[in-house]
Structure formats: C-alpha cells, structure tokens
C-alpha positions in Angstrom: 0.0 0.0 0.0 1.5 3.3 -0.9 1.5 6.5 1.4 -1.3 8.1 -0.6 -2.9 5.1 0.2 -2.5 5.2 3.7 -2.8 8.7 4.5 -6.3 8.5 3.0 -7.3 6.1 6.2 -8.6 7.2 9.1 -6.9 7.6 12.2 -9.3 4.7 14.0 -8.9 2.5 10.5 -4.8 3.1 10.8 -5.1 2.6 14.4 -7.2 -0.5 14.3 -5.1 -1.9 11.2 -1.8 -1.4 13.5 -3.1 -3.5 16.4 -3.8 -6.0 13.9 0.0 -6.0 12.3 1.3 -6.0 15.8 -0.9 -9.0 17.0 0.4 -11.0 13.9 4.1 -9.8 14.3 3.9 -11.0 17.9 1.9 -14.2 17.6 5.3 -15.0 15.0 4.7 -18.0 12.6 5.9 -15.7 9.7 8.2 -15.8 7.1 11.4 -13.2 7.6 9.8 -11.5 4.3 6.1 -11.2 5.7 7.5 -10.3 8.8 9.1 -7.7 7.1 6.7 -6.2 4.9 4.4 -6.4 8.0 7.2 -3.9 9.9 7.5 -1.6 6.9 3.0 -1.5 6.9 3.5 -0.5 10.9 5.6 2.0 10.1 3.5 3.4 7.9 0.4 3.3 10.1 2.0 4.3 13.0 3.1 7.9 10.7 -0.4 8.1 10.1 -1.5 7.4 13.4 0.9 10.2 14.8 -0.3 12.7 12.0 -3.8 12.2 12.5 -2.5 12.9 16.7 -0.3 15.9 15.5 -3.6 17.8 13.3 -5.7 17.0 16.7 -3.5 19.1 18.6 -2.6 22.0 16.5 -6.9 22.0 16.1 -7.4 22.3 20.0 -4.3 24.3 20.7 -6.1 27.0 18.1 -9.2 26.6 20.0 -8.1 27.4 23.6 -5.7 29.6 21.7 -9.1 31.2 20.4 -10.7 30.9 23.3 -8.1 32.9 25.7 -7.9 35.9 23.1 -11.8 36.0 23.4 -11.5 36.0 27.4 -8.9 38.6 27.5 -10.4 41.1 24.7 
C-alpha cells in the first residue's frame, strides 16, 4: 500500500489496522519477508496514526488559543 494510500485512512482505521499488524508480528509463525513487509505497513500506520494525533493538537491548541484571546479582549 502506498503513502497516498494510507494517508487517506482514518486515524481509528490506521489505528485498528496497526493493532492487527502488531498481533500477527507477535503471535510469529511468519516468514522473515512477511515479517518484514508487516514492519514496513506498521511503520506506515504508526506515521499516520501520529499525523492524525499531531492535526488533533494544532486543532485544540487554536481553540483554547481562540478561546483565551476572546476572554482577554
């Protein structure tokens, strides 16, 4: 799946989809080849994950940013 791909999931799809990769990696019984192309999907959904986190933020640092400018004007 390419980054385009993944950036288009959403943060509980990514999240979910994780767990899931994780689980398998764990529970071993892989080749070193799926274990590896499972690693490289983690990565990627853990960069989504953590963007998804990151836009979250900036949104509810504006608001109380917003919010405090309202109070003190």
């Amino acid at each position: 799946m390419t980054d385009k791909v993944a950036e288009a999931l959403g943060y509980e799809q990514a999240r979910d989809e994780l767990i899931e990769v994780v689980r398998r990696l764990e529970a071993g019984g892989t080749t070193l080849e799926e274990s590896l192309a499972l690693w490289e999907r983690g990565e990627e959904l853990a960069k989504v994950c953590r963007r998804w986190l990151e836009g979250a933020r900036a949104r509810l640092d504006a608001a109380l940013a917003e919010e405090e400018d309202a109070e003190e004007g």
